[in-house]
N, CA, C and O atoms as CSV, one atom per row, in Angstrom:
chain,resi,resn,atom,element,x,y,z
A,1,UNK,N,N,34.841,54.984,-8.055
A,1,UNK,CA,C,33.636,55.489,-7.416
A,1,UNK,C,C,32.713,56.137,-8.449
A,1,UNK,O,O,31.522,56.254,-8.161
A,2,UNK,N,N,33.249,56.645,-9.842
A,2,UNK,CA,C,32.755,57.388,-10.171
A,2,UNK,C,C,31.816,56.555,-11.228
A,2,UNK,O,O,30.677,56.894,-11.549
A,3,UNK,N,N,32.558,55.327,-11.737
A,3,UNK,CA,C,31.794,54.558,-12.252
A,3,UNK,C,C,30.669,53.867,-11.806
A,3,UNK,O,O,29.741,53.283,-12.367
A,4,UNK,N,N,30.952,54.059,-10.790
A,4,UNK,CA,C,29.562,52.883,-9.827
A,4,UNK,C,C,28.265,53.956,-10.160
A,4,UNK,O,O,27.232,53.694,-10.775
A,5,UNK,N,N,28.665,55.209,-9.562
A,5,UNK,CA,C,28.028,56.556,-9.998
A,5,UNK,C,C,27.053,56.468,-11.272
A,5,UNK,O,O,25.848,56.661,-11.108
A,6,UNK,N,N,27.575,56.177,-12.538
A,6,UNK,CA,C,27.270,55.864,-13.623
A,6,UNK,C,C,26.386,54.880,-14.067
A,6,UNK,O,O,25.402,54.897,-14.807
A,7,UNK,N,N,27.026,53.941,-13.380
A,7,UNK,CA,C,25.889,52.568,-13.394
A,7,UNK,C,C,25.204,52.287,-12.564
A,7,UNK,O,O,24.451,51.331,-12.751
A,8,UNK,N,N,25.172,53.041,-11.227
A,8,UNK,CA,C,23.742,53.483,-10.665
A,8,UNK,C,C,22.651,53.992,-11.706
A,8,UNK,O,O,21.497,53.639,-11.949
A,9,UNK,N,N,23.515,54.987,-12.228
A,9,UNK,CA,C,22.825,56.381,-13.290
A,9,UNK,C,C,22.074,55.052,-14.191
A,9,UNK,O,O,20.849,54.935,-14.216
A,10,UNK,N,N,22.601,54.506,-14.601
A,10,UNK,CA,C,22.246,53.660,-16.111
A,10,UNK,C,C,21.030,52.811,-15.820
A,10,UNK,O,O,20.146,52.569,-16.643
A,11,UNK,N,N,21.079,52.259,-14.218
A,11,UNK,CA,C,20.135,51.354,-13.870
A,11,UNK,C,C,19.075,51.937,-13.643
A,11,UNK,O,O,18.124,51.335,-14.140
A,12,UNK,N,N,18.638,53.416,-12.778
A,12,UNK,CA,C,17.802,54.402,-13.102
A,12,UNK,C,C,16.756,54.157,-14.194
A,12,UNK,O,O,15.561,53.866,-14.259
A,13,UNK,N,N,17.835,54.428,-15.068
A,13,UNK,CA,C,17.452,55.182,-16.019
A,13,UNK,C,C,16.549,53.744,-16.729
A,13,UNK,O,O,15.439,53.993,-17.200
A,14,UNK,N,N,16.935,52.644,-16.767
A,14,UNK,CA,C,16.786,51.385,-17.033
A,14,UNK,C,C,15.631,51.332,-16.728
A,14,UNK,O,O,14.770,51.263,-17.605
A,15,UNK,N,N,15.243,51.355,-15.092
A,15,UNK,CA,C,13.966,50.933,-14.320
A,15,UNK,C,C,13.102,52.074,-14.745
A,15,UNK,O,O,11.911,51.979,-15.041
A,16,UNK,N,N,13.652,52.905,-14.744
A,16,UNK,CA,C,12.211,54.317,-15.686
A,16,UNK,C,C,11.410,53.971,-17.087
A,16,UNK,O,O,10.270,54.161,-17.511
A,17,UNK,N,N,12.800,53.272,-17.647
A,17,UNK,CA,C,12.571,52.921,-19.282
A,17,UNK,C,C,11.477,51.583,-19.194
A,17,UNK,O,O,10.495,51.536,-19.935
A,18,UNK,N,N,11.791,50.481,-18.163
A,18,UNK,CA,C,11.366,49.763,-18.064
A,18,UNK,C,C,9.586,49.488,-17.430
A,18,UNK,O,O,8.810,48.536,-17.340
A,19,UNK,N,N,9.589,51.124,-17.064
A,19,UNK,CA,C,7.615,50.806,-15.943
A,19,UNK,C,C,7.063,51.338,-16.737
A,19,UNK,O,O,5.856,51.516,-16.571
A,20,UNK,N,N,7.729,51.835,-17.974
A,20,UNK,CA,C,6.471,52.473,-19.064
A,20,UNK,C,C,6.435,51.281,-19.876
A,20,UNK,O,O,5.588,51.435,-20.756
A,21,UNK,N,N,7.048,50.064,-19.952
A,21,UNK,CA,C,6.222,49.181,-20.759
A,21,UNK,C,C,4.971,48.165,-20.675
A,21,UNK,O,O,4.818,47.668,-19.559
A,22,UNK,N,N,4.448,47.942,-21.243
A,22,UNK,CA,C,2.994,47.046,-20.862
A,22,UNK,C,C,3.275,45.776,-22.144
A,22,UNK,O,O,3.740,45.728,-23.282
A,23,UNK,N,N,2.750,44.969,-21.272
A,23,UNK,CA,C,2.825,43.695,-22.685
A,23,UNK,C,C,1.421,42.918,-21.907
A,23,UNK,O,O,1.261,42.582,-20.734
A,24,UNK,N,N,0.755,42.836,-22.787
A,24,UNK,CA,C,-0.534,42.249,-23.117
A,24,UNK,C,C,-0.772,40.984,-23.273
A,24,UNK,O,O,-0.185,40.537,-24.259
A,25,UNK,N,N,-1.538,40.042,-22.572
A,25,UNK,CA,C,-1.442,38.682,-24.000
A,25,UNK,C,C,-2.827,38.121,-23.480
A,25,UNK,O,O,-3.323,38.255,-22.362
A,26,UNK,N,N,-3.408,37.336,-24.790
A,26,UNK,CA,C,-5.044,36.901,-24.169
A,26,UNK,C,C,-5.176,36.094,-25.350
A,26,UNK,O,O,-4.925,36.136,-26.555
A,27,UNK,N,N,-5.874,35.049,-24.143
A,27,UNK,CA,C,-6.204,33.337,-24.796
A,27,UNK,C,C,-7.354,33.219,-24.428
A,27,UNK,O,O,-7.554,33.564,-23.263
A,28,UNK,N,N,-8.375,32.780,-25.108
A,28,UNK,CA,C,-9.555,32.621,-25.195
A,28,UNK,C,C,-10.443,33.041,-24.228
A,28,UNK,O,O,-11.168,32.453,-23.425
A,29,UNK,N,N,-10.170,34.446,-24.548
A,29,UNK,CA,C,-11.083,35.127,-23.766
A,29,UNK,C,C,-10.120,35.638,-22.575
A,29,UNK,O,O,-10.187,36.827,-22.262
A,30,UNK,N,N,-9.627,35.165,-22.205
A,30,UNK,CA,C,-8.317,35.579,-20.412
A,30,UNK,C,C,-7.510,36.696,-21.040
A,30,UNK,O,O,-6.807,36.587,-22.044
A,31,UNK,N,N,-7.732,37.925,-20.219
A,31,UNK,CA,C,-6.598,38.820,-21.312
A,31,UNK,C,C,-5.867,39.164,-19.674
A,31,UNK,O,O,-6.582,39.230,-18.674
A,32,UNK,N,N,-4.480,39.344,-19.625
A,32,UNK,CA,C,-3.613,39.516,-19.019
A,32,UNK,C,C,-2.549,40.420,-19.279
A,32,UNK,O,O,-1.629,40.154,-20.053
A,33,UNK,N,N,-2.670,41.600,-18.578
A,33,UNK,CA,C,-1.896,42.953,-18.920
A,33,UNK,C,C,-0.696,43.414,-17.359
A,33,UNK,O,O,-1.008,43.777,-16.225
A,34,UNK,N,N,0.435,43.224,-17.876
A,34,UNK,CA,C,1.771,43.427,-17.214
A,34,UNK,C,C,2.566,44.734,-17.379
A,34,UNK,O,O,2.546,45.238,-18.502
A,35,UNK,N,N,3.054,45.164,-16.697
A,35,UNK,CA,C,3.807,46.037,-16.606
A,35,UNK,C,C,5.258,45.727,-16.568
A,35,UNK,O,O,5.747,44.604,-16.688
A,36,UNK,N,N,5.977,46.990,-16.363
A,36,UNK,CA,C,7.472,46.329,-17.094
A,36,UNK,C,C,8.124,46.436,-15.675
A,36,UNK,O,O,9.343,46.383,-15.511
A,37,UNK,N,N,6.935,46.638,-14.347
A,37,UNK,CA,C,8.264,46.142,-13.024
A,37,UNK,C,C,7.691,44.859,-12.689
A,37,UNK,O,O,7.889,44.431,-11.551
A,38,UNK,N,N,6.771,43.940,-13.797
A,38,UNK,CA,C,6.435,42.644,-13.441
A,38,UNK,C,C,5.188,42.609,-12.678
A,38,UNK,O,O,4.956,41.552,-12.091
A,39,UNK,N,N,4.391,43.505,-12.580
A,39,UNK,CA,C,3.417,43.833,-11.664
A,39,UNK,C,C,1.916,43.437,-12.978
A,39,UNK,O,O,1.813,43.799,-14.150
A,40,UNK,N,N,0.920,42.537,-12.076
A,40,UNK,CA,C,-0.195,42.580,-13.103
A,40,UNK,C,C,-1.186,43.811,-12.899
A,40,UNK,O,O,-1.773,44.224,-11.899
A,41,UNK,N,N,-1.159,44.145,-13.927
A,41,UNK,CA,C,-2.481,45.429,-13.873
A,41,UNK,C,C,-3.526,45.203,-14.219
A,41,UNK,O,O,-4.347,46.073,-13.927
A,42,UNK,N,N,-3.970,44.165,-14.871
A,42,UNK,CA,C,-5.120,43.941,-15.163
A,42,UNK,C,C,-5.657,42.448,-15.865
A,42,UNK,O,O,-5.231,42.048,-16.949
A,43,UNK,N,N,-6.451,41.871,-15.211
A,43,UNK,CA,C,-6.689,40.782,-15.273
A,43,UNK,C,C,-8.507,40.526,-15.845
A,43,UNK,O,O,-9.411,40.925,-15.112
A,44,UNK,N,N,-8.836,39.808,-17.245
A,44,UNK,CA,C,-10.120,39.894,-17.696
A,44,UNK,C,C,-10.304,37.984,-17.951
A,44,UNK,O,O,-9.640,37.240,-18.673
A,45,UNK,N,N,-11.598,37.641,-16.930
A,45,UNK,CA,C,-11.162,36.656,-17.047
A,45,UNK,C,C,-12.803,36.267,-17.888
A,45,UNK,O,O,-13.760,37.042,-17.888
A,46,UNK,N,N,-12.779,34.597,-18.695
A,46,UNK,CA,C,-13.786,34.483,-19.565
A,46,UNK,C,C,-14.982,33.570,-18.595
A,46,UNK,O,O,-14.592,32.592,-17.958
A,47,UNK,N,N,-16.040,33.876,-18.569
A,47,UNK,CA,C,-17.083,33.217,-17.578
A,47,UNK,C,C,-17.713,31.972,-18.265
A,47,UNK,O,O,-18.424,31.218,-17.600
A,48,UNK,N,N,-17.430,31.708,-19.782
A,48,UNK,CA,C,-17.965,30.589,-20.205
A,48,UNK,C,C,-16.960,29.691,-20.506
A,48,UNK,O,O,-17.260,28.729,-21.213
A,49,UNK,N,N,-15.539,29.845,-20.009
A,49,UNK,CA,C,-15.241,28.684,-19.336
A,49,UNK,C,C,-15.108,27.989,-18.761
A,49,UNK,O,O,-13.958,27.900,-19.191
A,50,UNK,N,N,-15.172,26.841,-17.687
A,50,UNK,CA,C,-15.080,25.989,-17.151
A,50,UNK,C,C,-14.173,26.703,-15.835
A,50,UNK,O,O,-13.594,27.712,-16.237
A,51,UNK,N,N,-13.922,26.419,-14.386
A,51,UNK,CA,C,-12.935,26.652,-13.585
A,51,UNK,C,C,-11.331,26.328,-13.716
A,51,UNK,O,O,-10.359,27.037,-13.454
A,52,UNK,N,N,-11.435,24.803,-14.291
A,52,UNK,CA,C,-10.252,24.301,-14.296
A,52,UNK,C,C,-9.697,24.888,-15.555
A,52,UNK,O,O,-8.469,24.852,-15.624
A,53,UNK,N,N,-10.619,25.660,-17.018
A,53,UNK,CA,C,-9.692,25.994,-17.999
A,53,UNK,C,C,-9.351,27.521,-17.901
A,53,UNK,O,O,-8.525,28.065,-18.635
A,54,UNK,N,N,-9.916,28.022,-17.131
A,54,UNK,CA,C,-9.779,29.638,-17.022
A,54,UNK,C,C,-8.668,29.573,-15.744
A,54,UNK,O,O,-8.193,30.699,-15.597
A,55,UNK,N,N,-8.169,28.712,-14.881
A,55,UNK,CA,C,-7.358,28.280,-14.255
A,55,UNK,C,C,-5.775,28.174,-15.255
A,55,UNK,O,O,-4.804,28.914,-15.096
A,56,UNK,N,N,-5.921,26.759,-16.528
A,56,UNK,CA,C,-5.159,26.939,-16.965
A,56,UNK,C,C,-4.691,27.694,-17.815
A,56,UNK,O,O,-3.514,27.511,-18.123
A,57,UNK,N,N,-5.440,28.768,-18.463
A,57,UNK,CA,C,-5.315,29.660,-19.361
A,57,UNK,C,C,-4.912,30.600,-18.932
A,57,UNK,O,O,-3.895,31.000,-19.500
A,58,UNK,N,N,-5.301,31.246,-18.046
A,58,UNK,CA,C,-4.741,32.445,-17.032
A,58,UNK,C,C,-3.397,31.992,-16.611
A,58,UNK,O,O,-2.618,32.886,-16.946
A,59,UNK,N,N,-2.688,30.927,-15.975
A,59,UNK,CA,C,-1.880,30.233,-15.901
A,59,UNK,C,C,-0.567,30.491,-17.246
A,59,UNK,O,O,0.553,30.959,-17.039
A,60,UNK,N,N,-0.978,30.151,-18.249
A,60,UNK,CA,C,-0.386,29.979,-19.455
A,60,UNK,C,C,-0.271,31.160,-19.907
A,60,UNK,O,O,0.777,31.313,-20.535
A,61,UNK,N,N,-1.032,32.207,-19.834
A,61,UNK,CA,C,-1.234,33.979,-19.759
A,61,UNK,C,C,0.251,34.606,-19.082
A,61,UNK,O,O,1.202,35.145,-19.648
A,62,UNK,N,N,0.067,34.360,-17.952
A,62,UNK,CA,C,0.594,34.862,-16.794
A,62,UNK,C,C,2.431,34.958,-17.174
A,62,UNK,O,O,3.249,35.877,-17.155
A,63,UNK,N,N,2.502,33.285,-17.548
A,63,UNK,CA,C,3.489,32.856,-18.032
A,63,UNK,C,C,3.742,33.122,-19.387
A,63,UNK,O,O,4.380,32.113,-19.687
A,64,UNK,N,N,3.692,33.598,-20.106
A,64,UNK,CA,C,3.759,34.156,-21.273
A,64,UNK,C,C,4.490,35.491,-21.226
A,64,UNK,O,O,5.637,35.691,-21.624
A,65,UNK,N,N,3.493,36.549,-20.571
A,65,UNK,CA,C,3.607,37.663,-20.144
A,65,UNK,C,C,4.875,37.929,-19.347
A,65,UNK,O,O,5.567,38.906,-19.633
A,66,UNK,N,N,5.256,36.994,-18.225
A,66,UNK,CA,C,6.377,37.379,-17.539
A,66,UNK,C,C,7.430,36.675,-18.745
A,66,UNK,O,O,8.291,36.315,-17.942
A,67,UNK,N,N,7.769,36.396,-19.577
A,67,UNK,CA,C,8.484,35.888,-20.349
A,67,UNK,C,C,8.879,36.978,-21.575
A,67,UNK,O,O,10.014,37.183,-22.004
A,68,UNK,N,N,7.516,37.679,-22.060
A,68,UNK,CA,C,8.061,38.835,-22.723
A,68,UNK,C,C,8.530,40.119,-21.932
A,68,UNK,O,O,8.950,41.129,-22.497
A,69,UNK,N,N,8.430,39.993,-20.757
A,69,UNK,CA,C,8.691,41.510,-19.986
A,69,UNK,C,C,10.252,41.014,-19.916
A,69,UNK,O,O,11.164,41.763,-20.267
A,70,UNK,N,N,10.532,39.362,-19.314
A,70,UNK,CA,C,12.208,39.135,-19.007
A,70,UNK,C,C,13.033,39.676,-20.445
A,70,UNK,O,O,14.150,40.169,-20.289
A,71,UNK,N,N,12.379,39.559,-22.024
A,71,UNK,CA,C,12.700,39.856,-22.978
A,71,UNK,C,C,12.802,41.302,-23.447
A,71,UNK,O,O,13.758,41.624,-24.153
A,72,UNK,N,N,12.032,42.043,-23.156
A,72,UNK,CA,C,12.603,43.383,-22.888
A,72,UNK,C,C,13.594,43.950,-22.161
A,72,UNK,O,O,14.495,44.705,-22.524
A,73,UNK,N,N,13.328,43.501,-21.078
A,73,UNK,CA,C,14.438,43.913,-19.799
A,73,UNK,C,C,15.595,43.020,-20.328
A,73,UNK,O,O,16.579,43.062,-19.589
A,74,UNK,N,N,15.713,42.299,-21.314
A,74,UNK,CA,C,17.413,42.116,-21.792
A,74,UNK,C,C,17.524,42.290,-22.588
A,74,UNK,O,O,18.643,41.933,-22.957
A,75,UNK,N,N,16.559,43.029,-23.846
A,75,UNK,CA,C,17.113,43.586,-24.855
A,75,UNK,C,C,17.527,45.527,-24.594
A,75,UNK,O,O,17.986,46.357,-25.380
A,76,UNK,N,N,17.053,45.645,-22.991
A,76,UNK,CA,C,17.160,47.000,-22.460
A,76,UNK,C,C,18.574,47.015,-22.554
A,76,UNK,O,O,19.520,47.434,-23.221
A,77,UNK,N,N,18.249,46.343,-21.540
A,77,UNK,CA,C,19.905,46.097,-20.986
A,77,UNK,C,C,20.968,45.625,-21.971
A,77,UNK,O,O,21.964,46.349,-21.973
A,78,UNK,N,N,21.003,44.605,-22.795
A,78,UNK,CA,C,21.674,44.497,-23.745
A,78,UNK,C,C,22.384,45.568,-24.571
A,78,UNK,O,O,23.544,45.443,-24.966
A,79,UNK,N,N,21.331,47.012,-24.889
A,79,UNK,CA,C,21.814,47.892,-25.622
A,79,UNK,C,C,22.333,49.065,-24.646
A,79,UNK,O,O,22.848,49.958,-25.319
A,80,UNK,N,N,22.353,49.311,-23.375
A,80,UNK,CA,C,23.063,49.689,-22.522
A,80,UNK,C,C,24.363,49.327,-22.271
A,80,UNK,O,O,24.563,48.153,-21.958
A,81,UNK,N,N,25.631,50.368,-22.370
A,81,UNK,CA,C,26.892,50.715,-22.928
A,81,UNK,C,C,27.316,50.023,-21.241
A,81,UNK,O,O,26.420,50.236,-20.424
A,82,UNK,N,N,28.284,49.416,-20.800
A,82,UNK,CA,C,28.664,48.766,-19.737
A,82,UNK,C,C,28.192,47.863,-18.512
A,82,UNK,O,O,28.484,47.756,-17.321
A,83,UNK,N,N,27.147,47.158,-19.581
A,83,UNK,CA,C,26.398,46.122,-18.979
A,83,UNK,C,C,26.608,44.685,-19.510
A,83,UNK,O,O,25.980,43.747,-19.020
């Protein structure tokens, strides 16, 4: 019981460590800003592109971004002692 206790504690502590991070990323002009519970905070999109490329760029943004946040959240966790 007491361990579960613990690794409740650890996951806490995890998800605290984890909403103070931000990861950024921006392609021609599309800048796309994430937070570390996966949530977008801010979205800048470019008006002299086209629909369909500010479509795929934001797209390719988006996906980027959730790719470095999954990379934090397992190098978190990774260095966390019974995970």
């Amino acid at each position: 019981m007491f361990e579960k206790l613990q690794q409740i504690k650890k996951l806490k502590e995890l998800q605290d460590s984890l909403s103070q991070e931000k990861v950024e990323v921006e392609k021609s002009g599309i800048k796309v800003v994430f937070n570390g519970k996966m949530e977008i905070e801010q979205i800048e999109l470019n008006s002299e592109l086209s629909k369909e490329e500010q479509e795929k760029v934001l797209q390719d943004c988006i996906n980027e971004a959730v790719k470095k946040i999954q990379m934090i959240a397992a190098q978190k966790m990774s260095q966390m002692q019974g995970f």
